[in-house]
C-alpha positions in Angstrom: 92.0 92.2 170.4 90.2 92.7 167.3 89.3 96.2 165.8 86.1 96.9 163.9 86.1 99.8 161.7 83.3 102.3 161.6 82.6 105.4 160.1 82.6 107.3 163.5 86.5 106.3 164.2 87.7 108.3 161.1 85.3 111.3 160.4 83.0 111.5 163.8 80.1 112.4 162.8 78.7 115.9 163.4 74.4 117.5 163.8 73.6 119.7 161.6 72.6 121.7 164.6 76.4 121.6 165.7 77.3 122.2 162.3 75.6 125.5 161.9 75.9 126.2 165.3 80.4 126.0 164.2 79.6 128.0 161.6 77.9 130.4 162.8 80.8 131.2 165.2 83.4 130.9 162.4 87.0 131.7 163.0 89.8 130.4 161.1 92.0 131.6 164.6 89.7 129.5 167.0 89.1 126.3 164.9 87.0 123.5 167.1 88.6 119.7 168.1 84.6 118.5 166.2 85.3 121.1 163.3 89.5 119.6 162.7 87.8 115.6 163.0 85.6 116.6 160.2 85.2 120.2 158.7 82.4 118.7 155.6 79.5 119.5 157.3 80.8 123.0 158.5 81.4 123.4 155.0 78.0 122.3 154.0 76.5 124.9 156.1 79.1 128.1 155.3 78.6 127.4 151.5 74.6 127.3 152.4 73.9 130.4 155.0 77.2 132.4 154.3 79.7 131.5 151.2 81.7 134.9 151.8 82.1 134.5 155.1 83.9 137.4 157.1 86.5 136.8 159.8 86.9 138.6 163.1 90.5 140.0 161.6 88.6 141.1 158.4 89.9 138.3 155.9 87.0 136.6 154.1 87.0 132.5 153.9 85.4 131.0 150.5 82.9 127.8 150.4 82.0 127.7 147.2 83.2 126.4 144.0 82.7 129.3 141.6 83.8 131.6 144.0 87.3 129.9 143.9 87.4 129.8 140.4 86.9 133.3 140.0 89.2 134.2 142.3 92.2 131.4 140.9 91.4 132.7 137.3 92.3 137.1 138.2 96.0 136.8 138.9 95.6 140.4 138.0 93.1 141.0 141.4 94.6 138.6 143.7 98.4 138.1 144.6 99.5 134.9 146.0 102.8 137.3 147.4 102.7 136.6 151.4 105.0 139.4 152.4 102.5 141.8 153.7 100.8 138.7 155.3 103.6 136.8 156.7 105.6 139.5 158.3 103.1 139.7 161.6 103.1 135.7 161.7 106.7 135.0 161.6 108.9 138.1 161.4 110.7 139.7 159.2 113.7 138.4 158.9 113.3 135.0 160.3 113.7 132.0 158.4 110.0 130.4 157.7 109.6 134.7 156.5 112.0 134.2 153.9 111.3 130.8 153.2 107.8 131.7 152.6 107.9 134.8 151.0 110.3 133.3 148.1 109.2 129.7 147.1 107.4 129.3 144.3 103.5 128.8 145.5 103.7 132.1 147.5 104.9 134.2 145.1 103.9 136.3 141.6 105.4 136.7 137.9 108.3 137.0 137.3 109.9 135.4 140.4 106.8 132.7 139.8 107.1 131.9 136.0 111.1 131.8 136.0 111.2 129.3 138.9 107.6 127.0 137.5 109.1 126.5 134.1 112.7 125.5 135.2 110.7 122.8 137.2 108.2 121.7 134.5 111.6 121.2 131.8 112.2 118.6 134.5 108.9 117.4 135.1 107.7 116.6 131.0 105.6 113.8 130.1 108.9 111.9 129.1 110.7 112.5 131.9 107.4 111.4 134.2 106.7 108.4 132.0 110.5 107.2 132.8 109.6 107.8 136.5 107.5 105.0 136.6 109.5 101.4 136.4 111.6 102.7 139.6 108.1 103.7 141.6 106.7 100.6 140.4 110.1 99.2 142.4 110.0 101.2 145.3 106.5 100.1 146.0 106.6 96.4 145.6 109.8 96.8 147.7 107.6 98.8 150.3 105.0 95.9 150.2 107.3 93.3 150.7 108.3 94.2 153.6 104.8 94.7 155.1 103.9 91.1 154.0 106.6 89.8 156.4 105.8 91.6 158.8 101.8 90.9 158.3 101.6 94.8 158.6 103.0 98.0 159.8 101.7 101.6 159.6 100.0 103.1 156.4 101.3 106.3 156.7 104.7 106.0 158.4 105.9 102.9 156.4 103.9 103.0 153.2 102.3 105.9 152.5 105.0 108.9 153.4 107.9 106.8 152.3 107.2 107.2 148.7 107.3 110.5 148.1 110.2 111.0 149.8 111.9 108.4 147.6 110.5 110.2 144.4 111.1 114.0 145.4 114.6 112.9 146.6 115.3 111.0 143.3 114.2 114.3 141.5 116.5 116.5 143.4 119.4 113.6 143.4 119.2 113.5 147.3 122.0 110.7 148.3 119.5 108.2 150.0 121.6 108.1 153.2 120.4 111.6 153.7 117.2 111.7 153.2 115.7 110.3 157.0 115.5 114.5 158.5 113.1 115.0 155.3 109.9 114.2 156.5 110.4 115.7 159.8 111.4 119.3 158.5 108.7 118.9 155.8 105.9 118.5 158.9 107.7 121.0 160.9 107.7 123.5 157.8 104.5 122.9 156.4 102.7 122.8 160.3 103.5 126.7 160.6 101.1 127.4 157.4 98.6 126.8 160.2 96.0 129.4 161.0 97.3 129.7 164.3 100.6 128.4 165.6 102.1 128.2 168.6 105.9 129.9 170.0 106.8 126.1 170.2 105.7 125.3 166.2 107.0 128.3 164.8 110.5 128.0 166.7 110.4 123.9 165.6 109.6 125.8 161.8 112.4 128.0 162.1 115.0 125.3 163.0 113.3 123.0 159.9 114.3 125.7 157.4 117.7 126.9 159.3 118.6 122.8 159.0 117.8 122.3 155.7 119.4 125.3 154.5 122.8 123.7 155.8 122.5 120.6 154.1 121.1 122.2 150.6 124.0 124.3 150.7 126.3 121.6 150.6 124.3 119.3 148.1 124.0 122.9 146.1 128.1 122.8 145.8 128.2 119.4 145.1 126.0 119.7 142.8 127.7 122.8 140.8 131.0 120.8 141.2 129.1 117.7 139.5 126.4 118.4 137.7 123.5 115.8 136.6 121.3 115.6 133.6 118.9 119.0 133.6 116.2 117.0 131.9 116.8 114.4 134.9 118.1 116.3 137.5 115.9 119.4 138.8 118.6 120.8 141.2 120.9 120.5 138.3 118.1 122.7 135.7 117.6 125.2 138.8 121.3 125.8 139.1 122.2 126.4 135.4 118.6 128.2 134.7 117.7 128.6 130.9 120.4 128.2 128.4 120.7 132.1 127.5 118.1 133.1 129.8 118.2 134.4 133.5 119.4 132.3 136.6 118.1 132.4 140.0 119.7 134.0 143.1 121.1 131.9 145.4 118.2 132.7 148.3 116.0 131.8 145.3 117.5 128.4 144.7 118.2 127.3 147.8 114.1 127.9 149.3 112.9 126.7 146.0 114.3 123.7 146.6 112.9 123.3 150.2 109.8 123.8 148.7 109.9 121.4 146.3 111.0 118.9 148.9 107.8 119.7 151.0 105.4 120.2 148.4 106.1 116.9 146.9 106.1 115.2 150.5 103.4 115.9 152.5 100.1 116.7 150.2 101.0 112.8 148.5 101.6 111.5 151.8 98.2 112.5 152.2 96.4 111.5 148.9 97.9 107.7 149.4 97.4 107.5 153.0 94.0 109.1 152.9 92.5 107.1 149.8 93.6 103.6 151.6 91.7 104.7 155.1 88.5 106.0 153.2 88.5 102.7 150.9 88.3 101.1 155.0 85.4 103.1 155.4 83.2 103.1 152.3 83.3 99.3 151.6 81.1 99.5 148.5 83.8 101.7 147.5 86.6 99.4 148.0 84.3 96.7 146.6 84.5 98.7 143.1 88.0 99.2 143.1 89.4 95.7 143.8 86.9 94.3 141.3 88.1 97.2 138.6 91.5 96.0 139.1 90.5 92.3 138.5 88.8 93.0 135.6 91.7 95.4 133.9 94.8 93.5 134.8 95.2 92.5 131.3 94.8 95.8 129.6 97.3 98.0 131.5 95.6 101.4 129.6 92.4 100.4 130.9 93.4 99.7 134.5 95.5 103.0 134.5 92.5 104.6 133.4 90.6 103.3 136.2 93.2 104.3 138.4 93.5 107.6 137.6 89.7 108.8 137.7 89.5 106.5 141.1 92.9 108.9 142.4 91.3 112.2 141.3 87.6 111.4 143.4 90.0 110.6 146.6 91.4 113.7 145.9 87.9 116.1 145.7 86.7 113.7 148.5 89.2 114.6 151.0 91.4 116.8 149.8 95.6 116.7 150.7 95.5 120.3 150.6 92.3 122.1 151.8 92.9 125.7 152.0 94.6 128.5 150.0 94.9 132.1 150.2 95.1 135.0 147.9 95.2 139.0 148.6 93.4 141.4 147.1 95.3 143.9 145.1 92.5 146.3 144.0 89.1 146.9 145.1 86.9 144.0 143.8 83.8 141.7 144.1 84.1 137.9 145.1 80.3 136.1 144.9 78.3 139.8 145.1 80.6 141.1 148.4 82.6 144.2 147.8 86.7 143.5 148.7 89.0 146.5 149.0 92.4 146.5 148.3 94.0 144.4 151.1 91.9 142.0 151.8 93.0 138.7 153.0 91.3 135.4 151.1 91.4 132.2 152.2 90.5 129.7 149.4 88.5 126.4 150.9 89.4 123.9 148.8 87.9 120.9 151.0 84.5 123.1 150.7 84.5 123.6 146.6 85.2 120.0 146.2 81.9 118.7 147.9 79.9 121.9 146.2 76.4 120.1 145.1 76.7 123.0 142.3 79.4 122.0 140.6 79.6 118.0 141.8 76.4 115.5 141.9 76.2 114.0 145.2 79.4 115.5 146.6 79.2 113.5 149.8 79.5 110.5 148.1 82.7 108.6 146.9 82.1 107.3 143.4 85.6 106.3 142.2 83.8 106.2 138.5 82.9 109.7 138.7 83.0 111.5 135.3 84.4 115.0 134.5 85.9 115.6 138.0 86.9 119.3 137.6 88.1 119.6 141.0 90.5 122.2 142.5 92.8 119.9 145.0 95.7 120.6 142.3 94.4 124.3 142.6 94.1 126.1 139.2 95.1 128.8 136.5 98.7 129.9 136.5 99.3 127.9 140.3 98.4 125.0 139.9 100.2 122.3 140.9 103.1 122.3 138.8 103.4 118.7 139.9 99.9 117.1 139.4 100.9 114.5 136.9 103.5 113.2 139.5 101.1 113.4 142.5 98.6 111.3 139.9 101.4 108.5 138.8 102.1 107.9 142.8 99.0 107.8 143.6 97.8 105.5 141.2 101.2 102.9 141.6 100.6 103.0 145.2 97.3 102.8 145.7 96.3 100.2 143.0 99.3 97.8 143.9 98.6 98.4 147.8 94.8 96.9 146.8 95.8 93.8 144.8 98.6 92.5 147.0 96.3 93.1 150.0 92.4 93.0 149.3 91.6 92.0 152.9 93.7 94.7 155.0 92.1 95.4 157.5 92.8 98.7 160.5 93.8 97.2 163.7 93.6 100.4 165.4 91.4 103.8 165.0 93.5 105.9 162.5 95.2 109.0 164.3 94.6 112.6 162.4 96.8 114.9 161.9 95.0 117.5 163.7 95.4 120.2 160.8 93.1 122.6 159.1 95.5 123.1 155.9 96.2 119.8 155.2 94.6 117.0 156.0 95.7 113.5 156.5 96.5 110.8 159.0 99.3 110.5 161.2 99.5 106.9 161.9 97.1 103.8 160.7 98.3 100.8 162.1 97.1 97.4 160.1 97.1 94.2 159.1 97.5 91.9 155.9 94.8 90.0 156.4 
């Protein structure tokens, strides 16, 4: 049976009179089945009729552009600690609590700047740059496989298998050990959720309580054998800064769970997502596979290309849509008074289509010029990792596109159902 792709089958399209009608009955707790398909035009209408938008439970939930900026750029006004948040959603004391509450993302100087620049020493321009020949690899290995077969799954045997490859490379994770990964990563990263349920949050407790076990073990290992620090980050994390101070073991050990999940799922979603919408804005895909013709003799030029075509599928549809902040102090977000204590949720997928900072926001021009958007977050959290999410990203989608110009969906593309971060779950297709 053949399988025509339209619009409709990946973001379902949505009246503005059911768009402000959703937003006018907001809840980050009671999220619609139409709003989770596609949230843009919710979006559209909270950045237009109510930007700072106030929540039932008295948190606030941020549309526009500016307003996230401003908020990203006072570390001094709003913590990214989750203690006083957490504690109600998951218990104190249980394992997602203290997973949460001590990776790096979550937290504030010092804890935050010890633990972001033992990563980045692992994570230089050099050390990326050397990354590349054995991505390169992995992917044309990846592909090669699909072609006998004449398909498979984007997501589940393209798209999330690289990442795991690449985090586990960074963290020197012996490859017959790596299959549980994705799984705890989905289970771990699913209870960041607005809402979860008893079964979610006792499948996110097991997650962390498994891969505690094993890190332990790979920890002593490790200590027992250690890698190259410029290499290895599990080997930089356990020896810290020559002279300097080293991290607890509760420090190490969570750090290093997020750095498996952070890596995994939000590039999971910017190569699985950027394939489906290049099925779904053919003009698009039109551009890009021409591009690539054009550049294959002048490798700058086509990684060029690649890069500013990676960073519009990443303000289009963003991997990661929302963040939160708490305000320390009383203060002002886009003219409305906060007082100390007041929840923030960052909308991430909203800035990123903001007519006021991006022309035509709705649209997905893979030229676009001076992309300043927020996926990779900003000021002293952003993405400590962006230049790694950029170089996957660009291998895979740009050698996905010249070894099969004609794939084609054989079934509708399954979401993942989630508010935080967005992606597909499965995507079967074909070659040709």
């Amino acid at each position: 049976m053949s399988f025509v792709l339209r619009p409709e089958h990946i973001t379902p399209p949505l009246s503005p009179g059911r768009a402000h009608e959703i937003a006018e009955k907001f809840d980050l707790r009671a999220l619609t089945p139409d709003f989770l398909a596609n949230p843009y035009p919710v979006y559209a209408a909270l950045r237009e009729h109510e930007p700072v938008r106030r929540m039932p439970d008295g948190s606030v939930f941020l549309t526009r552009c500016a307003d996230l900026m401003a908020v990203y750029r006072d570390a001094q006004a709003f913590s990214s600690d989750k203690q006083v948040e957490f504690a109600p959603k998951y218990g104190k004391g249980s394992a997602l609590f203290e997973h949460h509450t001590t990776s790096l993302v979550f937290n504030d100087p010092p804890l935050h700047t010890r633990v972001r620049r033992l990563i980045m020493g692992a994570l230089t321009r050099r050390a990326i740059a050397d990354m590349e020949p054995g991505l390169i690899a992995l992917v044309d290995s990846l592909l090669d496989n699909l072609a006998e077969r004449g398909g498979g799954d984007l997501v589940e045997d393209f798209a999330s298998a690289i990442p795991v490859e690449i985090i586990g490379n960074l963290l020197d994770v012996p490859h017959t050990d790596r299959s549980p990964l994705r799984d705890w990563s989905l289970a771990i990263l699913g209870a960041l959720e607005p809402t979860i349920t008893p079964a979610q949050q006792a499948l996110g407790n097991q997650a962390v309580t498994d891969m505690l076990v094993y890190l332990r073990t790979l920890v002593v290992q490790r200590r027992q054998r250690p890698g190259d620090p410029e290499r290895d980050v599990l080997t930089r994390l356990i020896q810290g800064e020559a002279g300097g101070e080293k991290l607890s073991e509760v420090e190490l050990l969570q750090n290093c769970i997020f750095l498996l999940n952070a890596g995994h799922e939000t590039t999971t979603n910017l190569i699985g997502n950027g394939l489906i919408a290049l099925q779904e804005h053919p003009q698009a895909r039109h551009f890009l596979h021409t591009a690539l013709k054009q550049t294959e003799r002048d490798a700058a030029a086509q990684e060029a290309m690649l890069t500013c075509a990676v960073d519009e599928f990443l303000r289009f549809e963003s991997s990661n849509q929302l963040g939160n902040r708490r305000a320390v102090k009383d203060t002002q977000v886009g003219g409305v008074d906060l007082p100390a204590g007041t929840l923030v949720t960052l909308c991430i997928g909203a800035a990123n289509r903001d007519p006021a900072q991006f022309p035509d926001p709705e649209a997905l021009n893979l030229a676009r010029e001076n992309n300043k958007h927020l996926a990779f977050g900003f000021g002293i959290h952003q993405c400590a990792g962006l230049s790694l999410a950029r170089l996957e990203g660009r291998i895979a989608i740009g050698r996905f596109l010249q070894r099969f110009p004609d794939f084609k969906l054989t079934e509708a593309p399954v979401r993942g159902g989630r508010a935080r971060f967005r992606g597909f779950l499965r995507a079967p297709f074909s070659v040709s």
